[in-house]
C-alpha positions as CSV (number, residue, x, y, z in Angstrom):
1,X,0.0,0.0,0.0
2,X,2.6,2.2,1.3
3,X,4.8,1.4,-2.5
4,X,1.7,2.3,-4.2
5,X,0.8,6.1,-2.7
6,X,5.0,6.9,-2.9
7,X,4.6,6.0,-6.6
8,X,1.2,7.9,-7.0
9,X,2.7,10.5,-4.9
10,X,5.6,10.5,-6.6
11,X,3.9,11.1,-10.4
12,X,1.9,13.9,-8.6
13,X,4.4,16.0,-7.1
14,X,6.5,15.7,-10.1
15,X,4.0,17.1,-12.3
16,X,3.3,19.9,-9.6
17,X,6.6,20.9,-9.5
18,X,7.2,20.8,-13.4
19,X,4.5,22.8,-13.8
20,X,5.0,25.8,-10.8
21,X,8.6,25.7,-12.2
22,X,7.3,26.5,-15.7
23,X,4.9,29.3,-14.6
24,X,6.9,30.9,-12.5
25,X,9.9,31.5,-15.6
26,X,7.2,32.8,-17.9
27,X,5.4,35.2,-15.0
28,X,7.8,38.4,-15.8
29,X,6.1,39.5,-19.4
30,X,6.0,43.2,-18.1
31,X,2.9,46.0,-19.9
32,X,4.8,48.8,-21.6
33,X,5.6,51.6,-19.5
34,X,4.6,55.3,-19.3
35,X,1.7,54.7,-16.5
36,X,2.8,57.5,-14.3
37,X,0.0,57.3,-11.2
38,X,0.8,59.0,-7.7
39,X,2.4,56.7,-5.3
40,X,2.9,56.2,-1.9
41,X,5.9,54.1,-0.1
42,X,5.6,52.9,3.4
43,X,7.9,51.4,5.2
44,X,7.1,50.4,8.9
45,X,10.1,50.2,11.2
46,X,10.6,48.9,14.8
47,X,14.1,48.6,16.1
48,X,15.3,48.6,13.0
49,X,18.9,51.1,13.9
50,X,21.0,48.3,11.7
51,X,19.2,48.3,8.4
52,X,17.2,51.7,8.5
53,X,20.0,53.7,6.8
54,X,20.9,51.6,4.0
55,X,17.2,51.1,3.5
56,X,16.7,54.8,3.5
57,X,19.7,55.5,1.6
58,X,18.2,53.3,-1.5
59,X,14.9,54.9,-1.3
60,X,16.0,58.3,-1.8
61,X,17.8,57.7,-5.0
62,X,14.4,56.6,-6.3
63,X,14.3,57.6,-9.8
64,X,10.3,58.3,-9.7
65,X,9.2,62.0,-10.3
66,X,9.2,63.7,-6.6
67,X,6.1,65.3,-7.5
68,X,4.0,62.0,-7.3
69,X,5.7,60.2,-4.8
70,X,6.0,60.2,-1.2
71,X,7.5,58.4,1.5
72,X,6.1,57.2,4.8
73,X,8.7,55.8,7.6
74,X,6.8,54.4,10.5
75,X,8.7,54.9,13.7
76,X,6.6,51.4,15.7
77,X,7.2,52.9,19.0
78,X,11.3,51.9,18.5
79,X,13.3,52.0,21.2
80,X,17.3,52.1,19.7
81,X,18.5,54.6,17.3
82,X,15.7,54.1,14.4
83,X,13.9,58.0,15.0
84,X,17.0,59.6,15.2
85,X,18.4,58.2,12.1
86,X,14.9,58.5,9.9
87,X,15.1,62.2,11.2
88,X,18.4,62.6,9.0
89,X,16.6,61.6,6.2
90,X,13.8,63.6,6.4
91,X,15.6,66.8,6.0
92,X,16.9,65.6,2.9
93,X,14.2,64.5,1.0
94,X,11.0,67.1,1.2
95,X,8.6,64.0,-0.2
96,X,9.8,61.9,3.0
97,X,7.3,61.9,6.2
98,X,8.0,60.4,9.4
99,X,4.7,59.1,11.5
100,X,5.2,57.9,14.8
101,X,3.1,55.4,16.4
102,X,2.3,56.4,19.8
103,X,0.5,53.9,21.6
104,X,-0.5,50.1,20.6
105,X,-3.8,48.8,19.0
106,X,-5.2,46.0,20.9
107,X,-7.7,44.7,17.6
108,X,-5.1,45.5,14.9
109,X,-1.5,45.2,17.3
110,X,1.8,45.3,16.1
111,X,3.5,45.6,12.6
112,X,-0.6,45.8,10.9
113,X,-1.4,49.2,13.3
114,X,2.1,51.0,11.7
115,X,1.1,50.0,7.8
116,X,-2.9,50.7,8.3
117,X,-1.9,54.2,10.5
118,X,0.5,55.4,7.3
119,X,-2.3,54.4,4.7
120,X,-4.8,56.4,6.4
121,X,-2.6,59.3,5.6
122,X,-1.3,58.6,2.4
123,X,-2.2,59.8,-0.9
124,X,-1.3,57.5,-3.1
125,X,-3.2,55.9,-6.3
126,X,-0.5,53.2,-5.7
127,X,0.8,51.9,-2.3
128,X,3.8,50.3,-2.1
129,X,5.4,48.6,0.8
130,X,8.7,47.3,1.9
131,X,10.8,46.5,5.8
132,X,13.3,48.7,6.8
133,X,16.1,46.2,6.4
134,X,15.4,46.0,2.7
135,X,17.1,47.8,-0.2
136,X,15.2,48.6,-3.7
137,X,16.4,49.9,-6.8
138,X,16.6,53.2,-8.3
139,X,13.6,52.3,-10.6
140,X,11.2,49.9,-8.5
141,X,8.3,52.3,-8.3
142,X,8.3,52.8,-12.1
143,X,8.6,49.1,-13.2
144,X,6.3,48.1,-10.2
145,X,3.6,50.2,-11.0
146,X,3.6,49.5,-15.3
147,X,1.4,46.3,-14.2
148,X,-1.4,48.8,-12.8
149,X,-1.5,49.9,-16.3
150,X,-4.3,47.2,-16.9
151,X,-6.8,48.7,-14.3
152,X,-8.3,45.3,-13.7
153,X,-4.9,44.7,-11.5
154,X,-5.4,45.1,-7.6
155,X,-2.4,43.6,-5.9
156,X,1.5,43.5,-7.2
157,X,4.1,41.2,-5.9
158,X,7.9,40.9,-6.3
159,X,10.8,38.7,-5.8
160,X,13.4,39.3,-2.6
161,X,16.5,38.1,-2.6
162,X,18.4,37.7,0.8
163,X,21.5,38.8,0.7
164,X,24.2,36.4,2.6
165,X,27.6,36.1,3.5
166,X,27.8,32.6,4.7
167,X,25.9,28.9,3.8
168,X,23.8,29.5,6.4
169,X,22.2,32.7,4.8
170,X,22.9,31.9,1.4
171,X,20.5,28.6,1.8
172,X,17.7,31.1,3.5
173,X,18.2,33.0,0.1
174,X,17.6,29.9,-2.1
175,X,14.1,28.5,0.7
176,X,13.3,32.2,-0.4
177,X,13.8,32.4,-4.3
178,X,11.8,28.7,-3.9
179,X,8.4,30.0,-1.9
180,X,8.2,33.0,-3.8
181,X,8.7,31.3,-7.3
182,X,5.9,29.1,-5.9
183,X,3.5,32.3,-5.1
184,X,4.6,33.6,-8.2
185,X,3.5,30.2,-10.4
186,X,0.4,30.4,-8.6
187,X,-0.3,33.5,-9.3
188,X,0.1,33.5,-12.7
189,X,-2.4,30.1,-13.0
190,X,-4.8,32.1,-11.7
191,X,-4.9,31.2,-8.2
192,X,-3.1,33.1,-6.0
193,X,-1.8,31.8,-2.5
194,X,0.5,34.6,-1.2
195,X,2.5,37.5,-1.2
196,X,6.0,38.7,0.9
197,X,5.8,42.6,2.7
198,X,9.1,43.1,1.5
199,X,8.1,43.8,-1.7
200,X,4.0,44.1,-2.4
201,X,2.0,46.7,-3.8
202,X,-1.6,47.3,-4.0
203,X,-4.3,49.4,-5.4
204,X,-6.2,52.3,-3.5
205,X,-9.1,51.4,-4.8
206,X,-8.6,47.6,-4.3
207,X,-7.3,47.9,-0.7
208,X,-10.8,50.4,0.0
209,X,-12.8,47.8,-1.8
210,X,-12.1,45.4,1.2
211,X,-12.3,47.9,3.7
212,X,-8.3,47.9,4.5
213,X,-6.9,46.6,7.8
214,X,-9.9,47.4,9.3
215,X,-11.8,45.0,8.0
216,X,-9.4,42.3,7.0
217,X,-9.0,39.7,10.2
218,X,-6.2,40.6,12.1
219,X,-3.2,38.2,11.4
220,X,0.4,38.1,12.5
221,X,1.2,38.0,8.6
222,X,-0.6,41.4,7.7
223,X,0.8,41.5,4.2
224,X,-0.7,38.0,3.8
225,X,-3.9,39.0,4.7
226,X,-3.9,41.9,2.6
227,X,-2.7,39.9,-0.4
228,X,-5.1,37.2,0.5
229,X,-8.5,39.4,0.9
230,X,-7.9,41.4,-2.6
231,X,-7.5,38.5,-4.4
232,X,-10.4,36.9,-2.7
233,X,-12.4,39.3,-3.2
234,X,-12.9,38.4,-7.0
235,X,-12.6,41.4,-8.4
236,X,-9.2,42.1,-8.8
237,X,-6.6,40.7,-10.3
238,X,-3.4,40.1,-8.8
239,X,0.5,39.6,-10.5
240,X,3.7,38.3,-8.9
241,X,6.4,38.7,-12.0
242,X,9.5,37.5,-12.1
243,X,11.0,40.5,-12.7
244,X,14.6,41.5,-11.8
245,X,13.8,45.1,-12.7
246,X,11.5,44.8,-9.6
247,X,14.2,42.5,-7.3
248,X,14.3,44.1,-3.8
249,X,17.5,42.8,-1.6
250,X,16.9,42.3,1.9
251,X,19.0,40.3,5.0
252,X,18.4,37.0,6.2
253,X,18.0,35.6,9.8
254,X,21.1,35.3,11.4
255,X,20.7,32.4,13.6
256,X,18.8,29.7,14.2
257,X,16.4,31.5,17.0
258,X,15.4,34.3,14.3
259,X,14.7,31.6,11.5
260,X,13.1,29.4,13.9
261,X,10.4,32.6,15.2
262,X,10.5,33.7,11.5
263,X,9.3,30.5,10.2
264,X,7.1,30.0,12.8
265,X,5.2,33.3,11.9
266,X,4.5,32.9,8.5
267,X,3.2,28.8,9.3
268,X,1.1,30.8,12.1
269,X,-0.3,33.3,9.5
270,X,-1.1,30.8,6.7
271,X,-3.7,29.4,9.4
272,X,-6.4,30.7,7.7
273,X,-5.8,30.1,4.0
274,X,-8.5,28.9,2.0
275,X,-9.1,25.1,0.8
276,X,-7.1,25.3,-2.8
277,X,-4.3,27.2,-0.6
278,X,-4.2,24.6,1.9
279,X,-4.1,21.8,-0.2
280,X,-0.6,23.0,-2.3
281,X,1.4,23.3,0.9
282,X,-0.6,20.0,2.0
283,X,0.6,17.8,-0.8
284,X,4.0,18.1,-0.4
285,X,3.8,17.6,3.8
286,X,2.1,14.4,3.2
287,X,4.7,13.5,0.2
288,X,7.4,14.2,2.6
289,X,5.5,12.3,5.1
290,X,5.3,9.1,3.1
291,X,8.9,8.9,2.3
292,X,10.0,8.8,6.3
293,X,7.0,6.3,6.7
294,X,8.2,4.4,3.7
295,X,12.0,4.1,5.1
296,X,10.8,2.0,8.2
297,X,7.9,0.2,6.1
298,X,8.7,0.3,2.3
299,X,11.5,-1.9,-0.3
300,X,14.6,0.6,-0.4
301,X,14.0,0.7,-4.1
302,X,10.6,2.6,-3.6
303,X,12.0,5.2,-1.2
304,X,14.5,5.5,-2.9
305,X,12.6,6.4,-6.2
306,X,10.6,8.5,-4.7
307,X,13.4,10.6,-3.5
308,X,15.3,11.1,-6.5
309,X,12.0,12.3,-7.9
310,X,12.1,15.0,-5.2
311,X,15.5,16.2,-5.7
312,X,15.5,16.4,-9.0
313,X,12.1,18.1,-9.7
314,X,12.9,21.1,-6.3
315,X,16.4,21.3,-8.0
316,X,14.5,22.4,-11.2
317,X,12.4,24.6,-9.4
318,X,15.2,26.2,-8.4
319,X,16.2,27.3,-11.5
320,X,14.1,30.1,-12.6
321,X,14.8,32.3,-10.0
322,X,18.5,31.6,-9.6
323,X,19.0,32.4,-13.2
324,X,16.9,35.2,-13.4
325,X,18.1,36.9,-11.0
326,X,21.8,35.8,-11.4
327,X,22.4,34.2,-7.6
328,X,23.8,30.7,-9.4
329,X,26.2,30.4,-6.6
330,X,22.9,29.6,-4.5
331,X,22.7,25.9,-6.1
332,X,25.7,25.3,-4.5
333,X,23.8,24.8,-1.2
334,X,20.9,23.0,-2.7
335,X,22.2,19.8,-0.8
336,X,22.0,21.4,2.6
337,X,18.5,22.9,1.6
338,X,16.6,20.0,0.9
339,X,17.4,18.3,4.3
340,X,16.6,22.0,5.3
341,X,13.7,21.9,3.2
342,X,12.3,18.5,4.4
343,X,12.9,19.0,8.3
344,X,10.8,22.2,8.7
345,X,7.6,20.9,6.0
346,X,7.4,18.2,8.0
347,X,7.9,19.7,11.8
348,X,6.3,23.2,11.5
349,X,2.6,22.5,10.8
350,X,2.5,20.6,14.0
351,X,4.4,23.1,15.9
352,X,1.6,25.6,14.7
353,X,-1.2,23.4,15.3
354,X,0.1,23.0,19.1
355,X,1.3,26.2,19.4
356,X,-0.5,29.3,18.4
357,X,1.4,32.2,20.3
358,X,4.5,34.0,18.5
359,X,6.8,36.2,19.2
360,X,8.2,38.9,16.9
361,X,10.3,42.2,17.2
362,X,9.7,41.8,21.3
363,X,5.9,41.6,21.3
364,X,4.2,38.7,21.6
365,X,0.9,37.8,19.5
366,X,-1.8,34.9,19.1
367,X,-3.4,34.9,15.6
């Protein structure tokens, strides 16, 4: 029985893969340009005295005209160096505001009160948000925003690529480049799953249309739940292109603690995805499952099948991104990120189940 569902399971997931992998290259066709709308960039920031200025330093060379852009830095009640620094900033560039967020929100808390709080006063057509340990290029807004040019589009997402300095963070990089190509292949068969805050964009009109944060259930993953309600809605559209004019760089976890809470929150936030959502991240858990069932109940043959079906087909799914966005050197660690891979499919969705309370940038929070 057990030789049997690795061999269905096996076909299955192959043909999954092949096909994500395939969507996700050809998801970057970009409209031509010249749709010049006024746009808003928010960046929420909490503790964030590390990364603020070289995230600040790549927004102002933003090559968007001044005149419809501005810039919202949200100080999240930070308690290091993050104001002070911002405050530099702000005398330089006349289109950069600072809001500060007093006191917490006990329905919307955290990271979802500093976004919602800057939208309120924003003036944007388009709003566009990053973190404050991110860098974006010179030209993001303008090659972002030429996929609003079909006004049937509600939500934009883009590609991040961590940045590292050892195989620790350089396999982070390559988990990343996989999830998102995921999203992104997804996406472009016409059933979105998800979308990253370090680089997503969405409509005025579309984020109104579902009421914003205030009406969207409060989740530890607020630019989830943002992605997830506009494309839910069914009346808007939604792109995530692989785009390297888009690419926005950002760091990785450092240690095991910050992955481990990091990975934790997203599993934590994905608790309320809908049934077709569910059942892509589902297929491969129980995949995964099977193949450390079959190794104490199955012929080594079978197993054994079964994973070099898996390697090969995630090593191909690899490949879009890394090549796109010229991070090669990532395959190296593809060996390390499959054991990587497997541990945490199989280990987090029961942590999340058992475990609902998180803890992020020194607040704690149950979704």
């Amino acid at each position: 029985m057990i030789v049997a569902l690795l061999f269905l399971f096996s076909i299955v997931y192959m043909l999954m893969i092949l096909l994500f992998a395939g969507a996700a290259a050809t998801s970057g066709a970009r409209p031509g340009d010249g749709y010049r709308p006024r746009v808003s960039v928010i960046i929420a920031a909490r503790n964030e005295e590390e990364q603020i200025g070289a995230c600040l330093e790549s927004i102002v060379r933003l090559s968007y005209p001044q005149e419809l852009l501005e810039i919202i830095i949200v100080d999240d009640r930070s308690t290091d160096r993050t104001a002070e620094i911002v405050s530099r900033y702000r005398g330089r560039q006349a289109h950069l505001r600072v809001l500060h967020i007093e006191k917490e929100n006990e329905l919307l808390p955290g990271k979802t009160n500093a976004v919602m709080s800057a939208v309120d006063v924003s003036r944007g057509e388009i709003l566009m948000f990053t973190d404050a340990d991110c860098r974006v290029p010179p030209t993001w807004v303008e090659d972002t925003v030429s996929y609003y040019s079909d006004p049937t589009v509600g939500v934009v997402a883009g590609f991040t690529s961590l940045i590292g300095e050892n195989w620790f963070e350089e396999m982070q990089a390559l988990d990343w480049f996989v999830l998102t190509s995921v999203a992104a292949a997804t996406t472009r068969l016409g059933f979105p799953v998800t979308a990253v805050g370090t680089n997503l964009s969405v409509r005025r009109e579309a984020y109104d249309s579902v009421g914003g944060y205030r009406e969207i259930p409060f989740s530890v993953t607020e630019d989830y739940a943002l992605f997830h309600a506009v494309t839910a809605s069914g009346r808007w559209k939604a792109r995530f292109p692989m785009d390297p004019a888009t690419l926005v760089e950002s760091t990785p976890c450092h240690d095991w603690k910050q992955l481990y809470d990091q990975k934790k929150r997203w599993f934590t936030g994905g608790r309320g995805m809908d049934a077709k959502s569910l059942l892509i991240f589902a297929f491969p858990y129980v995949f995964n499952f099977l193949i450390l069932l079959g190794a104490f109940f199955s012929p080594w043959w079978a197993v054994g099948l079964a994973v070099a079906i898996k390697l090969l087909v995630d090593y191909l799914l690899c490949l879009p991104a890394t090549l796109a966005f010229h991070r090669r050197c990532l395959l190296f660690e593809y060996p390390l990120f499959e054991v990587y891979y497997y541990m945490y499919v199989l280990t987090f969705p029961l942590l999340v189940i058992f475990r609902g309370q998180i803890t992020w940038k020194e607040r704690t929070f149950r979704n």
